[in-house]
Every structure is written in structure tokens, then in C-alpha cells.
C-alpha positions as CSV (number, residue, x, y, z in Angstrom):
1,X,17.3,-5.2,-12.7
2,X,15.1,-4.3,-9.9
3,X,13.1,-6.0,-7.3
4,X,9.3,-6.0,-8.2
5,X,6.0,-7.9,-8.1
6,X,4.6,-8.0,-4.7
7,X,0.8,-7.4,-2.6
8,X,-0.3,-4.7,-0.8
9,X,-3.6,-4.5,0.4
10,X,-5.2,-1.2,2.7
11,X,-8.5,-1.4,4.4
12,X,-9.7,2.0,6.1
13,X,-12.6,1.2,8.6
14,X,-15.0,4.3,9.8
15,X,-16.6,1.8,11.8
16,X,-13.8,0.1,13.3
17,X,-12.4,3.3,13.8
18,X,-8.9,2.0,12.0
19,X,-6.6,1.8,9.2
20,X,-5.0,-1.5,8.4
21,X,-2.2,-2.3,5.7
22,X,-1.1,-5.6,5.0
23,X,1.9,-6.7,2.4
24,X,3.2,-10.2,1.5
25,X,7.1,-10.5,2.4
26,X,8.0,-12.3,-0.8
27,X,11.0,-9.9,-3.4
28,X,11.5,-10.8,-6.3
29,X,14.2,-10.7,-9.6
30,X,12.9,-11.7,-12.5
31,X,12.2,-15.2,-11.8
32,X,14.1,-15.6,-8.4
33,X,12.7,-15.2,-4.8
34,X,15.5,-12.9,-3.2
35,X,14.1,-12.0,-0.4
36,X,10.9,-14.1,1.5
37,X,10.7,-11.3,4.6
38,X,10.9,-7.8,2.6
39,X,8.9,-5.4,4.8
40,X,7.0,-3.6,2.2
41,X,4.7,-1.2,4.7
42,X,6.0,1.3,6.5
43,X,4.2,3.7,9.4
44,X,5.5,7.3,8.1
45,X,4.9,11.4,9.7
46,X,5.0,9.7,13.3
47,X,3.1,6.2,13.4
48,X,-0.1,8.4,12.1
49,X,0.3,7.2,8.4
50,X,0.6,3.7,6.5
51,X,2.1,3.7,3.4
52,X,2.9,0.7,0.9
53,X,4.4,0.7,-2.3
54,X,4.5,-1.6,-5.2
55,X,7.6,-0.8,-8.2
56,X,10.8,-0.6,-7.8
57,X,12.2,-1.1,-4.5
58,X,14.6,2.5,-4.3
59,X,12.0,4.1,-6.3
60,X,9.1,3.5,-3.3
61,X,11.1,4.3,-0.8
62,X,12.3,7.6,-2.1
63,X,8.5,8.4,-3.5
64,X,7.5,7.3,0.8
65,X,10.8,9.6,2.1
66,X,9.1,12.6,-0.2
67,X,5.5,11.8,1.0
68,X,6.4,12.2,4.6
69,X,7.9,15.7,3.5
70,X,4.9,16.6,2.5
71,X,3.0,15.6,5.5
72,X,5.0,17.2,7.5
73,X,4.7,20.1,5.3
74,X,0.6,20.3,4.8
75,X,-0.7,18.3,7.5
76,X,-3.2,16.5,5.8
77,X,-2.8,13.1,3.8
78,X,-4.7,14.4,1.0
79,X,-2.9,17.6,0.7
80,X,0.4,16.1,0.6
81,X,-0.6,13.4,-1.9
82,X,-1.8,15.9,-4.3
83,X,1.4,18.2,-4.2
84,X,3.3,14.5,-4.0
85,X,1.6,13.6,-7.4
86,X,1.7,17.1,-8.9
87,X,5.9,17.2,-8.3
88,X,6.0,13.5,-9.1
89,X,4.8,14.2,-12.8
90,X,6.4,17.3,-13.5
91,X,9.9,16.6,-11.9
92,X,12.5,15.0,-14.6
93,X,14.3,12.6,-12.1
94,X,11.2,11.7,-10.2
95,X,9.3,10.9,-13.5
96,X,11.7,8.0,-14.0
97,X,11.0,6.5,-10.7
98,X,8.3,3.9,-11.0
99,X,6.0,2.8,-8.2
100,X,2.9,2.9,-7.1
101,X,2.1,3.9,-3.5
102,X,-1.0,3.1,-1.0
103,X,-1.2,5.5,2.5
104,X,-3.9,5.5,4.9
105,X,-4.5,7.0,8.0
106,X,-7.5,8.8,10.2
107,X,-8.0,10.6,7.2
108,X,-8.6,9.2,4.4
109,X,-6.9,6.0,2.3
110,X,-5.6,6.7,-1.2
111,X,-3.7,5.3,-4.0
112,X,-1.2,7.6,-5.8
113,X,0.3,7.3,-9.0
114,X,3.1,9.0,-11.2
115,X,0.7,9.5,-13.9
116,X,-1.0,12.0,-11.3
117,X,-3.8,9.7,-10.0
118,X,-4.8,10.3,-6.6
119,X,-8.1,7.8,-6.1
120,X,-9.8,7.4,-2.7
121,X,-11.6,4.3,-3.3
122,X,-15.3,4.1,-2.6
123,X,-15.4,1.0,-0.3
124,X,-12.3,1.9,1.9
125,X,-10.6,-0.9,0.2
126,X,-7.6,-0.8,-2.2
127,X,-5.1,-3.5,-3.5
128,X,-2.2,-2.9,-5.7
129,X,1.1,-5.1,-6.9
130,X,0.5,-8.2,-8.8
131,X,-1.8,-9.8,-6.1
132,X,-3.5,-6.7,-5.5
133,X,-6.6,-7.6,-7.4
134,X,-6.4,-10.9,-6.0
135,X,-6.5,-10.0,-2.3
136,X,-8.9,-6.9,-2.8
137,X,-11.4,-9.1,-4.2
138,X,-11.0,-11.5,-1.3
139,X,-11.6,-8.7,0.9
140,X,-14.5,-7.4,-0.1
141,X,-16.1,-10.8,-0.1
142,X,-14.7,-11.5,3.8
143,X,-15.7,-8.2,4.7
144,X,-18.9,-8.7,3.5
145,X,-19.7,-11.7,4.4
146,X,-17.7,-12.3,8.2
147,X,-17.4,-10.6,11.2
148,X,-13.9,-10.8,11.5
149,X,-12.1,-6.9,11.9
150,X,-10.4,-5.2,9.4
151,X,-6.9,-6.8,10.8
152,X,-7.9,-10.3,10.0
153,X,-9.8,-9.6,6.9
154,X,-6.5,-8.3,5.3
155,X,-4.5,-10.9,6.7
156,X,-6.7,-13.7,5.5
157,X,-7.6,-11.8,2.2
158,X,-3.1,-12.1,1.5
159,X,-3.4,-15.2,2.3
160,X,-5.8,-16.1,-0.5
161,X,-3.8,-14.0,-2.9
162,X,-0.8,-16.1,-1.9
163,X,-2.8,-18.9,-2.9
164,X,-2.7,-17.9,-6.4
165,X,-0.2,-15.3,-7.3
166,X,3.6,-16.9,-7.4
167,X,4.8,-13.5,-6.6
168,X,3.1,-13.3,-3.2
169,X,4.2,-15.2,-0.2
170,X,2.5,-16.2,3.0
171,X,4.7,-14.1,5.2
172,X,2.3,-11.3,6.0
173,X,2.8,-8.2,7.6
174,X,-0.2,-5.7,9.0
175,X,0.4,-2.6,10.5
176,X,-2.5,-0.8,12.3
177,X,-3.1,2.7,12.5
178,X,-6.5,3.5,15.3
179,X,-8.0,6.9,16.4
């Protein structure tokens, strides 16, 4: 019985020069809140990398530990999400682990998967976790329609996924990464 359910959402900015990652801070058990403060995004390979997970909490964290191998390994996010992904699917004990993960940083912003998806969205905009499609969508409509920077947008976009997924809280948490 794990903890699941939750919303991440990442917006890389080439004009605002910036990476943002936002997460709700609600954990859930089956139909329990255990947790309303979980810190679900976490700056990796020294502050230069966001990453956010939605799954199984042990199971992200390990997949984020063995992502900032990689890094540290290649150098470039892309490089290390690829190998990530490649060892992820082929491995016997990390097949089992079940997670999806968001990272962004200067150099790109991608969502990888255990089925060996590595995506790098068009828009710089990705959501994942049960609100995730909730708060993306929210995003690209403030984004498109306000001024406000990246920060804001992905605050205010969790904020409207709150508003309508029961597994998303209002305690937000962004991260920032700049160059």
C-alpha cells in the first residue's frame, strides 16, 4: 500500500530564461490524506536540475537518486534520461518500480517513463500525477493569456487543479532553476 496520486507541473521558459516546477503537498493512501506537506520536487546534480515524480513514493525517489547518477555521469539532462530510461526498462528490479518522473533544467524539460518514453514537450509545458492534466491545461491558458512569469503561472495553474482534483492540495511548492 503505497502513497500515490499527486500534481506536478514543470514550465521551461527560453524567454524568461528559467525552469520552474511546482507540486501540490497533499500524500495520499487509498482514500486517506497522510501527509498535507510532502515535498514532491526536489533540485538534483547541484541545484542545476528539477525533478518531480508521480508513483510510488520509494519508487521516485530511487528512479531521482539514479537520475542524478547519470547526470553526474553524462552531463547532459538528455543524455542521462535516455540511459535512465534504457536501464529502467531492461533492469528486473527497476522494472517493478512505478513512477513517472518530470526534470528540467537550462537544458531542456522532459518527462520520462519506465516504458522508455523520454518526451520533450513542444510548448515547454508538462503536467503529470492525477492533476497533471488539470493544471497543464490551466497553464497554458494563463500563459497565454497573462503576463504573469513562469513562477506564478505554475503556482496559480496548482491552484486550479486543487480546485478540482481531491488528490491535490493547496500547499504548493515551486522550485526555480535560472541561467
Amino acid at each position: 500500500m503505497g502513497l500515490h496520486a499527486t500534481t506536478v507541473l514543470a514550465i521551461r521558459s527560453e524567454e524568461a530564461r528559467c525552469a520552474v516546477m511546482a507540486c501540490d503537498g497533499q500524500a495520499t493512501m487509498e482514500t486517506r490524506v497522510v501527509k498535507a506537506g510532502a515535498r514532491k520536487v526536489h533540485r538534483i546534480y547541484g541545484g542545476k536540475v528539477l525533478a518531480g515524480f508521480a508513483g510510488g513514493t520509494a519508487d521516485g525517489l530511487a528512479l531521482l537518486e539514479r537520475l542524478e547518477g547519470k547526470l553526474k555521469e553524462y552531463g547532459s539532462l538528455r543524455r542521462a534520461a535516455v540511459e535512465l530510461s534504457k536501464e529502467w526498462r531492461t533492469d528486473r528490479a527497476l522494472r517493478r518500480l512505478e513512477a513517472v518522473i518530470l526534470a528540467a533544467s537550462e537544458e531542456t524539460l522532459l518527462l520520462i517513463t519506465g516504458q522508455g518514453d523520454v518526451l520533450e514537450p513542444d510548448d515547454g509545458m508538462a503536467g503529470i500525477g492525477s492533476g497533471g492534466g488539470y493544471a497543464l491545461a490551466a497553464a497554458r491558458a494563463l500563459s497565454r493569456h497573462t503576463e504573469l512569469a513562469p513562477a506564478e503561472i505554475a503556482r496559480q495553474a496548482l491552484l486550479i487543479a486543487a480546485e478540482i482534483d481531491v488528490y491535490t492540495n493547496d500547499r504548493i511548492t515551486v522550485e526555480e532553476v535560472r541561467w
